[in-house]
C-alpha positions in Angstrom: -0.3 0.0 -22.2 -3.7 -1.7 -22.1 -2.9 -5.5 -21.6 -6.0 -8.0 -23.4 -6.1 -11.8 -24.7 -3.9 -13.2 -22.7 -3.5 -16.7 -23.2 -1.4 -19.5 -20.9 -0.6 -23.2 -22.5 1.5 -26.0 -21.2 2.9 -28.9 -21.7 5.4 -31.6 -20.6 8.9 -31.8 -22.1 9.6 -35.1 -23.7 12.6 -36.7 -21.7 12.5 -34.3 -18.7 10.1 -35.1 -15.7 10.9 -32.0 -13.9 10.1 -29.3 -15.6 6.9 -27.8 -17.7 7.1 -25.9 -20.9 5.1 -22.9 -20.1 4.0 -20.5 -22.8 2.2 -17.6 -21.4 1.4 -14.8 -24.6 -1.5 -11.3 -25.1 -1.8 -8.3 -26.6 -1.2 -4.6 -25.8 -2.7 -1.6 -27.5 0.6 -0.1 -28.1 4.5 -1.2 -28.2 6.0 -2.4 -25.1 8.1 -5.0 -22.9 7.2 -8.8 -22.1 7.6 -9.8 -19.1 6.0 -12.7 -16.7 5.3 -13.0 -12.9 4.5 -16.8 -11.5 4.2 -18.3 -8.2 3.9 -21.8 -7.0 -0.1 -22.3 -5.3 -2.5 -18.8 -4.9 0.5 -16.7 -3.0 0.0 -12.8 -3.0 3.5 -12.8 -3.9 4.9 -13.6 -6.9 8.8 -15.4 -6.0 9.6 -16.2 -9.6 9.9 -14.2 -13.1 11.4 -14.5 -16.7 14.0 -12.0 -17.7 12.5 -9.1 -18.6 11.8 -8.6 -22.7 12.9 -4.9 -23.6 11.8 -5.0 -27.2 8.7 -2.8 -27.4 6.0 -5.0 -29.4 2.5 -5.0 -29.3 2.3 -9.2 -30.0 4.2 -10.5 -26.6 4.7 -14.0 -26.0 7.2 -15.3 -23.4 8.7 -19.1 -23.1 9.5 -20.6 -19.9 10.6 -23.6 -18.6 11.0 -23.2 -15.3 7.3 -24.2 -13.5 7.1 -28.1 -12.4 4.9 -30.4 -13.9 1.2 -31.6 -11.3 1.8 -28.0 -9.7 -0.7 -25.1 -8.9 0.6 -21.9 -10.3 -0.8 -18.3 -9.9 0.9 -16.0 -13.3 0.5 -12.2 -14.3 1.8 -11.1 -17.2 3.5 -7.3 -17.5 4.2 -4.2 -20.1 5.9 -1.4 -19.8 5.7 1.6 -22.9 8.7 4.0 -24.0 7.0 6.4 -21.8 7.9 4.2 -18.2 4.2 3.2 -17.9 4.2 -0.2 -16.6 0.5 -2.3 -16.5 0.0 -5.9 -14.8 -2.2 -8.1 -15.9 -5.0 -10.0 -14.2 -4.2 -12.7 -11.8 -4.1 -16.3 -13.9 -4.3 -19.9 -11.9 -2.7 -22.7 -13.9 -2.3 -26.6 -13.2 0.7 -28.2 -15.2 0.1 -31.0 -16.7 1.0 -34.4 -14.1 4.0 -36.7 -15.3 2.3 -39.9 -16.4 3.3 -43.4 -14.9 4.3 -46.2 -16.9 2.1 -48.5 -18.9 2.6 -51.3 -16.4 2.2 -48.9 -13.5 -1.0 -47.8 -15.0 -2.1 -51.1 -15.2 -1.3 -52.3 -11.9 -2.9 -48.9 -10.5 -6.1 -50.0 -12.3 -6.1 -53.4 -11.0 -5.8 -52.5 -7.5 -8.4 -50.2 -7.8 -11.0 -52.7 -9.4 -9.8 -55.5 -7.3 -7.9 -53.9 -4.2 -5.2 -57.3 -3.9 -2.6 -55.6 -4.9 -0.2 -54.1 -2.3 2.4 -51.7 -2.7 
């Protein structure tokens, strides 16, 4: 299968600092399998993947929660035919969003920049 448009978006989850909502989805010519790859920085090696989608569909799009928020990630997507033919994507670097502080943390943090009398 000819992989094309692939598209990444995240997000934070509302209520849960540790973890990013990740939704990675593309296109292939033909039916196949969803699957994605994703490691933490610009490894070679990809440690971590989402259970494997067997229904053959030429719209993919894959859900995960499992990448941390203020973290690099390198992600490649994968689809596999009826025929065994498996294709990998491109190589995709991602940032997760960063948990925001506090209001009052943000304001202190902006104080101490403008007027460095603050200590920690």
């Amino acid at each position: 299968p000819v992989i094309s448009r692939v598209h990444i978006s995240t997000s934070l989850i509302p209520d849960q600092s540790q973890s990013a909502q990740t939704i990675v989805s593309w296109k292939t010519n033909k039916p196949a399998t969803s699957q994605v790859f994703f490691t933490e920085g610009t490894g070679t090696e990809f440690t971590q993947f989402t259970p494997a989608e067997t229904s053959l569909v030429e719209d993919h799009i894959v859900v995960t929660t499992k990448l941390k928020p203020g973290t690099a990630y390198t992600i490649k997507v994968q689809s596999g035919d009826s025929a065994g033919n498996v294709t990998d994507s491109g190589r995709y670097s991602i940032l997760t969003p960063k948990v925001a502080g506090s209001v009052v943390d943000l304001i202190f943090g902006n104080l101490n920049k403008t007027f460095g009398f603050l200590k920690n």
